[in-house]
KEZADO-196606 format. One line per 3 residues: for each residue x, y, z of N, C-alpha, C. Coordinates in steps of 0.02 Angstrom, whole numbers. Each point is the difference from the previous one (the first is absolute). Layout:
N
X Y Z X Y Z X Y Z ~ ...
END
This chain:
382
41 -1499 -1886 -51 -12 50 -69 11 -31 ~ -42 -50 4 -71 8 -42 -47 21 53 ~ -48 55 -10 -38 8 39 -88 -10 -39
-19 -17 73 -74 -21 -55 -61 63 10 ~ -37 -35 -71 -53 56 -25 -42 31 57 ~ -8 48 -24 -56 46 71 49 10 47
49 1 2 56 43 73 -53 61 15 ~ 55 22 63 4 81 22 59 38 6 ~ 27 47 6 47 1 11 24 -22 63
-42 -7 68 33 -32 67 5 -71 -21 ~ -6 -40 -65 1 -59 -7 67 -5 -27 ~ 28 47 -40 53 -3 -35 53 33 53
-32 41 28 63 10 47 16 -53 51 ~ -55 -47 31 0 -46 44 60 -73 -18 ~ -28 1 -89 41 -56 -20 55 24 -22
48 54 -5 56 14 -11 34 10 64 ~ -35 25 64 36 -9 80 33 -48 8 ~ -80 -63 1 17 -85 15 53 -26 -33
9 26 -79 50 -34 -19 58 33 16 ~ 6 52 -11 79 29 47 12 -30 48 ~ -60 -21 24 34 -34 98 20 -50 -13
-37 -33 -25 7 -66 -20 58 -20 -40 ~ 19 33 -45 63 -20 -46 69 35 45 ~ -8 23 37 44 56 77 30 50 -84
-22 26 -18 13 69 -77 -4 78 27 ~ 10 -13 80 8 62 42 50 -7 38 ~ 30 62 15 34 14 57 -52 40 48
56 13 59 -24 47 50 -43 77 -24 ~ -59 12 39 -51 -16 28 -53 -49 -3 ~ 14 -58 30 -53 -59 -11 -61 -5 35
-55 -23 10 -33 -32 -84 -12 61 -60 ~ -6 -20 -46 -3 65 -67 -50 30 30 ~ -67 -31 28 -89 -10 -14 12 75 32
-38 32 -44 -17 71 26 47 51 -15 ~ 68 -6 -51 37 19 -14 30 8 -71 ~ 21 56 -12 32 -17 -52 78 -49 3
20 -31 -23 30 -71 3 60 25 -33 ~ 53 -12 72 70 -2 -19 39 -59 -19 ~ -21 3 -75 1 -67 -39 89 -4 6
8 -66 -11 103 -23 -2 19 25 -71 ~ 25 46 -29 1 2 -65 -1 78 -16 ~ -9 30 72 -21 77 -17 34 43 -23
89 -17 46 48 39 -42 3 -8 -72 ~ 8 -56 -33 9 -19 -54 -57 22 -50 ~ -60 19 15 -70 2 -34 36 113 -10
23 9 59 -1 85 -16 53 17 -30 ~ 51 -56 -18 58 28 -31 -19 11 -68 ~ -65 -31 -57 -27 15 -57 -8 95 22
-5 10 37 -46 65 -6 74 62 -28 ~ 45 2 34 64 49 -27 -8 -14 -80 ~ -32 -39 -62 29 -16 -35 -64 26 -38
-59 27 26 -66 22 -42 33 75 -23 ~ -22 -18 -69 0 97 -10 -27 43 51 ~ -71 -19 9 -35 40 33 34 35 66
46 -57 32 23 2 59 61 59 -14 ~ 47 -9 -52 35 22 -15 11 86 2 ~ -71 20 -40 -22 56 -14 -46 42 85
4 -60 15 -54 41 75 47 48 32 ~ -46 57 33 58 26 47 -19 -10 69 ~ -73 -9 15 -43 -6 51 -13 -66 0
-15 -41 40 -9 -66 20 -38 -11 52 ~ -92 -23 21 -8 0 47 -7 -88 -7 ~ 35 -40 62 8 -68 23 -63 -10 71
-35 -56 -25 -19 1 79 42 -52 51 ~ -22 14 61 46 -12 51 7 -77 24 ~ -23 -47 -26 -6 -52 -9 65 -40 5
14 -57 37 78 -21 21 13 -45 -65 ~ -43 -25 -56 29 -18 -75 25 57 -54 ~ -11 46 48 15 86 -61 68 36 29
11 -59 46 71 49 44 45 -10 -46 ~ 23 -28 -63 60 5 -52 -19 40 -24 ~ -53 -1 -19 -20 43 -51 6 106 21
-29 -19 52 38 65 29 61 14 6 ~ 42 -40 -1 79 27 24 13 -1 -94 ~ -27 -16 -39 8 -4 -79 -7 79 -7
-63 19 28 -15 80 -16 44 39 38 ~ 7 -13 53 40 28 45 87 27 -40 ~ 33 -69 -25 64 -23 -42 6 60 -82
-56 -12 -10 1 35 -64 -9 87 18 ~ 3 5 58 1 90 38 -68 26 -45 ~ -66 -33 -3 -56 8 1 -41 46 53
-40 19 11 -39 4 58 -38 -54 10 ~ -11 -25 58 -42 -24 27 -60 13 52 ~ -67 -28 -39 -46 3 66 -39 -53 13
-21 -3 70 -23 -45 24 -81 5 42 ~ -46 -11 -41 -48 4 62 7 -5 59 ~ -28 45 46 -6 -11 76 -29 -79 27
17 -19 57 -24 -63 8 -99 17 3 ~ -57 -31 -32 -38 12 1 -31 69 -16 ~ 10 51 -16 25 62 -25 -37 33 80
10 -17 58 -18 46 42 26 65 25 ~ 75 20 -23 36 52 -2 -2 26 -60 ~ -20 -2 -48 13 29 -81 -8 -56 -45
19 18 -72 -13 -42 -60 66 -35 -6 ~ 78 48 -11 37 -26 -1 64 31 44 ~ 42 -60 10 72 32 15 50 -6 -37
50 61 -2 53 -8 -64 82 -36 67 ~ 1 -30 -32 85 -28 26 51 29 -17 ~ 26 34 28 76 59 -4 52 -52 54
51 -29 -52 51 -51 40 47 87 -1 ~ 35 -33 52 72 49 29 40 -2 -60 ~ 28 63 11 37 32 -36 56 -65 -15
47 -14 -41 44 -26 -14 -5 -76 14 ~ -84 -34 -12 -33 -56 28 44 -60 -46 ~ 39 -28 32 0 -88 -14 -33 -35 -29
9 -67 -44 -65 -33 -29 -29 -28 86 ~ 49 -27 45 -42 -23 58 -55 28 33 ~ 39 87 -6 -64 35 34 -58 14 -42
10 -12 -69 -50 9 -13 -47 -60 -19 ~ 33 -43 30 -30 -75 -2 -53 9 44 ~ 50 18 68 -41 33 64 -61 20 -15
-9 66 -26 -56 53 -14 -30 -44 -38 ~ 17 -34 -40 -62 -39 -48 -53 -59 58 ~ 31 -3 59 -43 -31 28 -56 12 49
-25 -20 28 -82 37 51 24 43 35 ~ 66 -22 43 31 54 46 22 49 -12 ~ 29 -17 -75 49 73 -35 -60 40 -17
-67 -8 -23 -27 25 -25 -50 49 39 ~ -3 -21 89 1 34 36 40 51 27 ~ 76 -19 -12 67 56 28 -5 24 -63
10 -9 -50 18 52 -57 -63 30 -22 ~ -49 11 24 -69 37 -57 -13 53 18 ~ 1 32 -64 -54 87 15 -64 -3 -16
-43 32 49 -82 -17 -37 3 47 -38 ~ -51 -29 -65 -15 57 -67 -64 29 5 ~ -20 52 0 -59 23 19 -49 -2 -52
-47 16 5 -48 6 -58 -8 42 -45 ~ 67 75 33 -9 38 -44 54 8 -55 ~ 41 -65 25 61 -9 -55 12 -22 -51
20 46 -45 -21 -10 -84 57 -66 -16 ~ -41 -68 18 62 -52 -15 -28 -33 -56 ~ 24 -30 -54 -25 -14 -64 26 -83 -2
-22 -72 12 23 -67 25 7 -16 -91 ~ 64 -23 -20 -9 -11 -69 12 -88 14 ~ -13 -41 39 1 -76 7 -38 -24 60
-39 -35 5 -21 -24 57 7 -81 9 ~ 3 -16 64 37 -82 17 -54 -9 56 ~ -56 -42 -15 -15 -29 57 0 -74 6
-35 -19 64 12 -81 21 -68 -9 -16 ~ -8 -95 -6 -60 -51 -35 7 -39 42 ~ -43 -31 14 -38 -73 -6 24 -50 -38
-50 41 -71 -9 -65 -64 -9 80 -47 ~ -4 -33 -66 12 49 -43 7 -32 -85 ~ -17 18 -36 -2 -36 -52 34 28 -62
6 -34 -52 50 19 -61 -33 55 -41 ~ -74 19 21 -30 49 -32 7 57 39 ~ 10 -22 39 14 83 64 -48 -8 38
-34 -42 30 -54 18 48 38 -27 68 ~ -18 34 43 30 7 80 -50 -31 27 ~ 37 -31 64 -44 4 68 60 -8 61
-37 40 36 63 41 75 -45 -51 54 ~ 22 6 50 -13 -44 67 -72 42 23 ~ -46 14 -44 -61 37 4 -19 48 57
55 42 11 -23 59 41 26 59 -35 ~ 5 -4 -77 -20 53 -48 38 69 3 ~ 64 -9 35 35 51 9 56 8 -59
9 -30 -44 31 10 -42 -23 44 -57 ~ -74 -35 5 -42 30 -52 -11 93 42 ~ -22 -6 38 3 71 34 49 29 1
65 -32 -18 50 69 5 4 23 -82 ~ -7 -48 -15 -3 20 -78 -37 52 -16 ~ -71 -3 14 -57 45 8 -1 66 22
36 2 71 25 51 30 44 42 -61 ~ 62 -44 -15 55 36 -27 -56 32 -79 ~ -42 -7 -19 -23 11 -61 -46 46 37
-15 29 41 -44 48 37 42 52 28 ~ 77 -14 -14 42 39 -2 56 12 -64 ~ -30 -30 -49 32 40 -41 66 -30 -16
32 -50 46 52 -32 11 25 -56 -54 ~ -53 -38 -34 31 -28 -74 -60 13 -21 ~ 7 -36 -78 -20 14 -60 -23 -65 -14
-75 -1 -46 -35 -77 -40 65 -40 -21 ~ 74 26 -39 24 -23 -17 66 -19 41 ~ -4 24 51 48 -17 60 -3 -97 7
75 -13 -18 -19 -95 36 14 -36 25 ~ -43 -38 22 2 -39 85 17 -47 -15 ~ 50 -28 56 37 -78 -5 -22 -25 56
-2 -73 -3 5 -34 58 63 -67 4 ~ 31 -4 62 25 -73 -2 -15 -42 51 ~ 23 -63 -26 -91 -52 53 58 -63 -42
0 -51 19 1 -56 -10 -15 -33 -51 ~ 27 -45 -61 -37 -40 -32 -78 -26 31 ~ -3 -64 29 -61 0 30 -43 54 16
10 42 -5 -51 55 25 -45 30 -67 ~ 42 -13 -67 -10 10 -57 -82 -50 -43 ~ -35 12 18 -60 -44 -12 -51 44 -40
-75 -29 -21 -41 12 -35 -37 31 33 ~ -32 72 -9 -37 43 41 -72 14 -29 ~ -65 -25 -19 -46 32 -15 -10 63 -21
19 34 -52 -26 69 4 -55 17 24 ~ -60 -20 33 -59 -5 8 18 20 77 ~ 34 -19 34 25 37 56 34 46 30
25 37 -59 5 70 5 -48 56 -5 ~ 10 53 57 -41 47 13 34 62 -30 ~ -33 77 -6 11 26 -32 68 49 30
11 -32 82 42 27 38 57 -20 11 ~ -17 -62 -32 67 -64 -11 57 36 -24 ~ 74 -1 19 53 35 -33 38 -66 -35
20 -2 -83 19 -54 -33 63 10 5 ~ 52 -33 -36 67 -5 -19 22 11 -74 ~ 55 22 -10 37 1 -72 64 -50 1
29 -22 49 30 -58 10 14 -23 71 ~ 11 -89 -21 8 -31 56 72 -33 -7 ~ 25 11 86 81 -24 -21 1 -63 57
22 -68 -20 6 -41 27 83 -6 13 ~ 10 -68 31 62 -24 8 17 -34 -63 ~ -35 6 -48 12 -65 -74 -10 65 -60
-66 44 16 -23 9 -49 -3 105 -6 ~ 9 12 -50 -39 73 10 -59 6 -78 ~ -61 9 33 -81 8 -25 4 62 -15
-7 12 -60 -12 78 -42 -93 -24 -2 ~ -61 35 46 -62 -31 4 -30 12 -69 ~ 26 82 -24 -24 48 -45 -104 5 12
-6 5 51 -60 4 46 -36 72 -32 ~ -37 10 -23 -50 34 -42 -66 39 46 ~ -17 -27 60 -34 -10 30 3 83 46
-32 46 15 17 65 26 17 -13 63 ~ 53 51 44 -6 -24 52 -16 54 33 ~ -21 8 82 -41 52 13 2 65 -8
-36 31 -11 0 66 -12 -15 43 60 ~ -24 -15 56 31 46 64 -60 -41 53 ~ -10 28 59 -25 -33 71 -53 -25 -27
-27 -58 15 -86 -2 7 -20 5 84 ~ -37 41 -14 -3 32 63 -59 -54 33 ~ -48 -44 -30 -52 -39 11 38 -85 10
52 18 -2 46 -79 41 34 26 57 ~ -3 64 36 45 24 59 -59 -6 49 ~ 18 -38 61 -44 2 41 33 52 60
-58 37 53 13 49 29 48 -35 58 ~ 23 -41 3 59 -53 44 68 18 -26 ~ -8 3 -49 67 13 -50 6 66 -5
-74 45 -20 13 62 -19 40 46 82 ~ -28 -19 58 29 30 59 64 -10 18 ~ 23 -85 -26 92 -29 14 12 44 -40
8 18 -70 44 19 -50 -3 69 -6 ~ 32 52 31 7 64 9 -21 38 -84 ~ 40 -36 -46 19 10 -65 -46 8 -32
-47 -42 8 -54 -38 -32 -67 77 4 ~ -9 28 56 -13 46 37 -9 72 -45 ~ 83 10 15 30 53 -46 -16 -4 -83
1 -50 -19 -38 -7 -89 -39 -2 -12 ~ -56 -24 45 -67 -6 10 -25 99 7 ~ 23 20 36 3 69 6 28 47 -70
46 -30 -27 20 51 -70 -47 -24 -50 ~ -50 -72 8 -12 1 -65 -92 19 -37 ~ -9 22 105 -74 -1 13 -31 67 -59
56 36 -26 -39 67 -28 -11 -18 -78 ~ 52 -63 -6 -20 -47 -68 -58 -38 -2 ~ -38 0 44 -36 -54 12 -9 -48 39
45 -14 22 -7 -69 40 -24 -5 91 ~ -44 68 11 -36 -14 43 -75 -30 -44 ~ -74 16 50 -63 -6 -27 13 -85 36
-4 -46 -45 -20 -42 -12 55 -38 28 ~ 40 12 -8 89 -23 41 -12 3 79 ~ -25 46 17 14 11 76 -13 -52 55
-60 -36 -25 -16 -74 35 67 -33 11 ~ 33 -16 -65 68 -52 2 51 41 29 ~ 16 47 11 53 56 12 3 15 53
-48 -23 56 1 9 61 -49 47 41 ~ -52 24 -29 -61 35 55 -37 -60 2 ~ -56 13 54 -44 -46 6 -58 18 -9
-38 -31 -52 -50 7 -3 -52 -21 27 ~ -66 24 9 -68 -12 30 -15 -51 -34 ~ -48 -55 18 -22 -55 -23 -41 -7 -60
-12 46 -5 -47 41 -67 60 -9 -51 ~ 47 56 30 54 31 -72 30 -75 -12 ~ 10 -36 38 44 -73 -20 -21 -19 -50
-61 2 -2 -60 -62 -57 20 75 -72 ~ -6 48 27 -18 20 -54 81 24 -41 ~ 42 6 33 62 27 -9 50 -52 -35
-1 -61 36 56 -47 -16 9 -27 -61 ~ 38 20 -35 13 -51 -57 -21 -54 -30 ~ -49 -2 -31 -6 -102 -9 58 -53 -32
44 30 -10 87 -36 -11 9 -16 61 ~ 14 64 70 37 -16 20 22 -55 43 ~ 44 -59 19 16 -48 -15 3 -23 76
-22 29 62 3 -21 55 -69 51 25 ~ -70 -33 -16 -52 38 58 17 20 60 ~ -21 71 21 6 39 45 68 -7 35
61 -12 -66 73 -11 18 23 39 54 ~ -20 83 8 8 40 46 -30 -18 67 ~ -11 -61 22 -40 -30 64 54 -39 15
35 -39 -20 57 -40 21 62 37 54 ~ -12 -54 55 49 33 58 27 -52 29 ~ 68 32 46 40 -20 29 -2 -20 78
-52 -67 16 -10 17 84 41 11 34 ~ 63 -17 6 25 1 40 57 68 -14 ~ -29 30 -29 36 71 0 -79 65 -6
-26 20 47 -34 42 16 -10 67 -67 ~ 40 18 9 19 88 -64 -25 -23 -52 ~ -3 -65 -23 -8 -26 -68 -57 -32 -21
-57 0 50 -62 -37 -3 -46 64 -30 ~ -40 -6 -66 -24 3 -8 -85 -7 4 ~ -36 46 1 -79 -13 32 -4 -21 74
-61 -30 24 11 -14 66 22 -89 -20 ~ -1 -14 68 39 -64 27 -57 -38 -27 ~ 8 -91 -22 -48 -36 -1 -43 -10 55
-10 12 27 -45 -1 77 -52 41 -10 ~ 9 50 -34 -36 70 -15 -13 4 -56 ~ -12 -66 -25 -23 -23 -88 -65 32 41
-55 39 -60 -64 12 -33 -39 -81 15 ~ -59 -2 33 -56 -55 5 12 -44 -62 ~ -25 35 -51 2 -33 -66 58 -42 -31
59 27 44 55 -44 -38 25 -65 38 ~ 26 -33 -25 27 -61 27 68 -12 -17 ~ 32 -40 44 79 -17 8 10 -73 -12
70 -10 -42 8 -79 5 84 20 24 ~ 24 -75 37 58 12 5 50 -55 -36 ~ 59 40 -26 30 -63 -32 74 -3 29
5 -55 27 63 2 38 48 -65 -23 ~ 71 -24 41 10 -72 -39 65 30 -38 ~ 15 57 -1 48 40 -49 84 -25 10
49 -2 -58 43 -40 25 48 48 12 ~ 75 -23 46 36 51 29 6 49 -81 ~ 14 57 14 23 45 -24 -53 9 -72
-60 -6 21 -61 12 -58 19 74 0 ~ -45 35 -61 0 76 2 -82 33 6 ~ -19 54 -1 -66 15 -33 -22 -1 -36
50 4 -68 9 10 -57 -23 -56 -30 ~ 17 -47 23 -3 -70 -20 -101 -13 -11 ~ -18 -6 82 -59 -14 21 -35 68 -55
23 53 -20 -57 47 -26 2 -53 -80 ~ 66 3 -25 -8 -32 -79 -25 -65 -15 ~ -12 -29 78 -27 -76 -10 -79 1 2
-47 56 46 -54 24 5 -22 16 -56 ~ 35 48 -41 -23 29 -60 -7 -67 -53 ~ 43 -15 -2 -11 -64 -50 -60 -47 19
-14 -13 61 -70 -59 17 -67 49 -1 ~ 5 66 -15 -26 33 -36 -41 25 85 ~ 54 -9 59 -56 12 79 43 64 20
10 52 -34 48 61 33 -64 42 51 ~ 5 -2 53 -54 41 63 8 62 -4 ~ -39 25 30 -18 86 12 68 38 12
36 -43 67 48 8 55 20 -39 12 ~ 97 -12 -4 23 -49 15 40 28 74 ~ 5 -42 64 43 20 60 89 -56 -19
36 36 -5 65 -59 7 50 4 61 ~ -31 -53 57 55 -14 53 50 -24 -7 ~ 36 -20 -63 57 -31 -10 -21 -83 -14
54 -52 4 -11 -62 -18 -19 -45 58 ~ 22 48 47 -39 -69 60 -52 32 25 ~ -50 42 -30 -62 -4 12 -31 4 -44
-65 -8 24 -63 11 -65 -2 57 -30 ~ -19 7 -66 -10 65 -25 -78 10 -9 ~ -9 60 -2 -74 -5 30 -28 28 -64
-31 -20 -41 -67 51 -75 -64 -2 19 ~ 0 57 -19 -74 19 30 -46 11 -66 ~ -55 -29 -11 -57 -1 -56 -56 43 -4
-26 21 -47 -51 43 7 -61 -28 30 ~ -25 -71 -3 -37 -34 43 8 -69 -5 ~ -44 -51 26 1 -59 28 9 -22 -59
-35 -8 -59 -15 -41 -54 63 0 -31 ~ 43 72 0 81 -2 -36 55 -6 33 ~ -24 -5 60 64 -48 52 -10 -78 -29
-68 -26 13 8 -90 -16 14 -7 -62 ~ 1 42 -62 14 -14 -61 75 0 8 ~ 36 30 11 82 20 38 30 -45 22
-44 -31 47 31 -59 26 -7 -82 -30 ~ -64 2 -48 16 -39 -49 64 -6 -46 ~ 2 72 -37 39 11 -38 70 -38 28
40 32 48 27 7 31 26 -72 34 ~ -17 -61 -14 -8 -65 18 56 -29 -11 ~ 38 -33 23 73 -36 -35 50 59 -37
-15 73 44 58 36 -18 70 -22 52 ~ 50 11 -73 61 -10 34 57 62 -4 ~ 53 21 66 43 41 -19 59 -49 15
50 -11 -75 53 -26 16 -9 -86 9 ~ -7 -32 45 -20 -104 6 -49 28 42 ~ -21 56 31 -42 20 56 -53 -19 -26
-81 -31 47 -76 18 -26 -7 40 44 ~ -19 39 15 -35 57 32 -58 -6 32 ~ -16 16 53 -67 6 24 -37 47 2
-84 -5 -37 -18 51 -1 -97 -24 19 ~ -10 61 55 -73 -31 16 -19 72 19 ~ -85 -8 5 -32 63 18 27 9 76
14 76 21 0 -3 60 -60 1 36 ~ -8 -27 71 -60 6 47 -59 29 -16 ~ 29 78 14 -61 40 2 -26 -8 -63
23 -7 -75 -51 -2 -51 -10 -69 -1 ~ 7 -46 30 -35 -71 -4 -57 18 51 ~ -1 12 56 -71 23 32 -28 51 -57
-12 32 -22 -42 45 -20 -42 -42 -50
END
């Protein structure tokens, strides 16, 4: 699959969806778009994995929970490994370990290798449990022969990784597999990797197994200036590490991204100039109250102005609309997200960088979608 010059990664993930759909290179959960992709080929892509040294030698195994990783779990499971599994979204903890019944069957433990088993069979592992992961297995997108990743861009893979290295849990030389599809196997820009990006040491297809020998470091623990205070309040975990690591340092200058709020003063003067979503800690959930950050757009400051961009197609994310903003180079003060059948509302520091926004912002598309995006009312009167 050739992809052309100047991508993004929502470009490469967009054209590896379409073509899964399109070529039908999925099973059930359909459409891929927004997913990691339970490509046809999956059993067959995880049966390479029993046969890695690495695998061989592991005693710990964390798999994520992903329905193309369900062989691959009952593989760890088979070989009387431990297994763990991130929590769904890590809103209960980082991980869960899978303990099949005593005198378990390959069926049952076929069972446990799947979403349901992995709910009946799990113990949560706490944070204070000295667990040491000597293999890690996550799910892709797209992914390339050098080791560079890209996940369905809501960065949770990369965060558990992060996490687990803020606990002590593997090692620089600990290594990560992924299995994904031929097609999924494409040319990745290094130029689009960030420093939070988590790479690969191999990729296992249905044809092929990729030794990347990837050179490239992979993270060395949280960046605390990509966690927005949305995330920092869901993720209990996130919380708790943020808390052990503050006497190292990582308050001061962290605390903006980490979840206090700062005065309008400390913003300008506090925030990061990396960090990769302006006043990221402003992004909220309308239609869930607990989770709104700052006041409501209604109660925007004189000076600022609102555009709205609506038009979103079923099952858009936030995620999406923030990495498509950032790229047209129009990311706002404050983003509101009502979901896909309403407008999402950004709010600008004033008039002149709302209409630049909405220039920018011109013939954006999510998915075959164009989007609509115009000043709202009140900053067109002003």
């Amino acid at each position: 699959m050739e992809l052309r010059a100047g991508v993004t990664k929502q470009d490469i993930r967009q054209k590896i969806w379409d073509y899964m759909e399109s070529q039908n290179l999925a099973d059930f959960p359909r459409p891929v778009h927004h997913r990691i992709p339970n490509f046809k080929g999956a059993p067959r892509a995880a049966e390479h994995l029993p046969r890695l040294p690495e695998f061989r030698a592991a005693r710990t195994v964390k798999v994520n929970p992903d329905a193309p990783q369900k062989n691959v779990r009952f593989f760890v499971l088979e070989s009387h490994k431990t297994l763990l599994v991130p929590t769904p979204r890590l809103r209960t903890g980082l991980f869960n370990k899978i303990v099949p019944p005593p005198g378990a069957t390959k069926d049952i433990l076929r069972k446990c290798a799947t979403s349901q088993g992995v709910r009946d069979y799990s113990v949560p592992i706490g944070l204070d449990s000295r667990v040491l992961v000597d293999l890690v297995v996550v799910g892709s997108v797209a992914v390339s022969e050098q080791g560079w990743r890209i996940g369905k861009g809501e960065g949770y893979a990369d965060l558990e990784y992060a996490m687990m290295v803020a606990m002590g849990a593997v090692r620089p030389e600990t290594p990560v597999v992924t299995v994904v599809h031929d097609c999924q196997v494409v040319d990745i820009p290094e130029t689009l990797l960030e420093d939070h990006d988590l790479t690969v040491d191999y990729v296992l297809t249905q044809t092929r197994v990729i030794r990347t020998g990837c050179r490239r470091p992979k993270p060395t623990g949280i960046t605390w200036s990509k966690i927005s205070p949305e995330m920092f309040q869901r993720i209990p975990i996130l919380r708790s590490l943020y808390q052990r690591e503050r006497p190292a340092g990582a308050h001061g200058a962290h605390l903006c991204e980490a979840g206090h709020k700062p005065t309008a003063s400390e913003s300008r003067i506090r925030r990061p100039q990396h960090a990769p979503w302006p006043a990221e800690g402003s992004v909220s959930t309308a239609h869930n109250p607990q989770h709104r950050q700052g006041p409501p757009p209604d109660a925007a400051a004189p000076r600022t102005a609102v555009v709205h961009v609506g038009g979103f197609p079923v099952g858009a994310r936030v995620s999406e609309l923030k990495q498509a903003l950032r790229e047209r180079g129009a990311a706002p003060l404050r983003l509101t997200w009502q979901g896909p059948r309403r407008p999402a509302i950004l709010i600008y520091q004033d008039l002149a960088t709302a209409e630049q926004a909405v220039t920018a912002l011109q013939g954006l598309q999510l998915g075959t979608r164009s989007l609509q995006v115009e000043l709202a009312r009140c900053s067109r009167d002003k």
